[in-house]
N, C-alpha and C positions, 0 to 999 in steps of 0.2 A: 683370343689366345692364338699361338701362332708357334712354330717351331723356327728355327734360324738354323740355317744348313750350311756348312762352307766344307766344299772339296778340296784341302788341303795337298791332296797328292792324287796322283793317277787312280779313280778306285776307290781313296782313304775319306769319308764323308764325318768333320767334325758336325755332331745335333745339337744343338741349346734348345732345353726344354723353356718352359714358359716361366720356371724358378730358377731360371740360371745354370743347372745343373746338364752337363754331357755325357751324350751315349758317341761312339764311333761304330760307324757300319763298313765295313770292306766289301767291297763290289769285285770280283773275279766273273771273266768270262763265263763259268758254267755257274757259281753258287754266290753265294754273299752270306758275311757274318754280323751280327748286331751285337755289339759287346757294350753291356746294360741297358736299361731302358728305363731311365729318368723315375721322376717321382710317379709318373703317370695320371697328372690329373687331364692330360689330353692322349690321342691315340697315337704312339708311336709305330703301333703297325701299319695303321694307314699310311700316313706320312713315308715312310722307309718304301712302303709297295709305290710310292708318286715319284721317290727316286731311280726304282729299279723293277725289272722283273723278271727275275730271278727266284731258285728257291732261296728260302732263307734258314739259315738256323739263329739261334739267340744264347744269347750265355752270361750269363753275371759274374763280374769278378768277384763283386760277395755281396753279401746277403743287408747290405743296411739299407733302408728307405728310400734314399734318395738315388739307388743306382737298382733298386727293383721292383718297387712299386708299380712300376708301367709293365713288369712282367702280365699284370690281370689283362692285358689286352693279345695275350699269347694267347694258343692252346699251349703251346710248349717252350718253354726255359730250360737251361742246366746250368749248374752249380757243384762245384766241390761238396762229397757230402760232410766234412768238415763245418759247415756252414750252414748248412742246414736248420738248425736251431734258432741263430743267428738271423736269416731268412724267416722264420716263423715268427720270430719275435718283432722284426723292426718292417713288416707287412701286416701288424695285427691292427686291432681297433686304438689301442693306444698310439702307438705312431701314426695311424694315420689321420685322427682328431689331428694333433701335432701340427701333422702337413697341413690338413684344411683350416686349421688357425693361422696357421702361415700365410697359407695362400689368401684369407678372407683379409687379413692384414696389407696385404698389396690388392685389395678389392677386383680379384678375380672372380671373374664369374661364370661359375662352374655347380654342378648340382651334388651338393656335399654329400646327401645320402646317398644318391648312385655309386660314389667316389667310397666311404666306409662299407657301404653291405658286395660290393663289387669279388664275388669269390677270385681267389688265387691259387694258377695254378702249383701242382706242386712238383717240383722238379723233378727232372731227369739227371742226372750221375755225370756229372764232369767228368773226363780222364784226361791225364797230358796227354799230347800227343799231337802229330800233326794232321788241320784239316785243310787239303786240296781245294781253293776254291775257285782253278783255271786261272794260270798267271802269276798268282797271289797264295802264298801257304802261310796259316796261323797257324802257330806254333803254341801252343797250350801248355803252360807250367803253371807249378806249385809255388806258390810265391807269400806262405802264413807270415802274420804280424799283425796289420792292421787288423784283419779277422782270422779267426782260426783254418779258414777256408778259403782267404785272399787269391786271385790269381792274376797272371798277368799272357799278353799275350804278344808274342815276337811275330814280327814277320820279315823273313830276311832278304825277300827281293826286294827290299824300303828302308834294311834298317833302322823300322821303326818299333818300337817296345809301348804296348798300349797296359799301364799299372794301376788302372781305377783308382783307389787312394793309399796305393802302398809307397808312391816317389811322391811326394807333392813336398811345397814350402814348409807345409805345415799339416804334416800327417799326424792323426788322433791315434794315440798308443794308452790315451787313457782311460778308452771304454772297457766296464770286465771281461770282457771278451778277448780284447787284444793280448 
C-alpha cells in the first residue's frame, strides 16, 4: 500500500490514499495544513511528516468516512461542530466494517482489527477564519449541504478553493444528513 503525492502548485500537495480517495496538505514557510485524511487504513501522518517539516494542523471538511477515518492517526483534528455527529457516526464500527470490506474486496492487506478497535480522536472546534501558514493563508468558511458541517477552504494567494465533496460532478445531497 502506498500513498501517490502530486505537487500540484508551489506548496499545494494533492495525497491519493490507497482507496483512491484525497486529502490536500498546504505547505507554508512556517506551518502547513492537512485538509482530511482519507479513509485511513494506512498512516497519513507519517506520510505528510516525509513531505514536510513543519508544524502541522489537520482539519476535515466533514465528518463522512472516507475523508476522516485517517483522523485515528492524529492526536488532533477539527471539524465544524455541526458535524460532529456526523463524525461519530461515519468513524464507528459500522462504517468502518464497510471500509474493511471494501478494502478486503481490492485484496488489501492490512490488519482489519487494528483498523476497527483503532480509537478516534475526538475533535477540536473548527471556526472560520484565516490561518497564516507563511506565504500561504487558508481561509476557513462555512460551506453546509453536503454535511450539516461541510467546509471549504480558500486560499487567495493561489486562487484555489479546496470543497471536500460540496463542488464535485456528483455531490451526494441524499444522505439524512444533507
Amino acid at each position: 500500500m502506498a500513498f501517490e503525492p502530486l505537487e500540484v502548485l508551489p506548496g499545494v500537495w494533492h495525497i491519493r490514499d490507497v482507496m483512491g480517495v484525497c486529502m490536500t496538505l498546504l505547505v507554508g514557510s512556517d506551518r502547513a495544513l492537512l485538509v482530511d485524511t482519507g479513509y485511513g487504513l494506512e498512516d497519513p501522518s507519517a506520510f505528510v511528516l516525509s513531505l514536510m517539516d513543519r508544524p502541522l494542523q489537520v482539519m476535515l471538511t466533514h465528518g463522512h468516512h472516507d475523508h476522516a477515518l485517517g483522523a485515528r492517526w492524529f492526536d488532533q483534528v477539527s471539524i465544524f461542530p455541526e458535524d460532529l455527529s456526523v463524525y461519530r457516526q461515519y468513524t464507528g464500527r459500522l462504517w468502518r466494517n464497510n471500509v474493511l470490506n471494501s478494502a478486503r474486496e481490492r485484496q488489501l492487506n492490512l490488519d482489519g482489527e487494528a483498523f476497527l478497535s483503532a480509537p478516534m480522536p475526538e475533535p477540536a472546534v473548527l471556526t472560520e477564519g484565516e490561518l497564516s501558514l507563511g506565504g500561504l493563508t487558508a481561509r476557513i468558511l462555512s460551506c453546509p449541504g453536503h454535511t450539516p458541517g461541510s467546509a471549504v477552504v480558500f486560499v487567495p494567494e493561489l486562487a484555489l478553493l479546496l470543497t471536500g465533496d460540496d463542488w464535485n460532478p456528483c455531490t451526494w445531497l441524499f444522505f439524512p444528513e444533507a
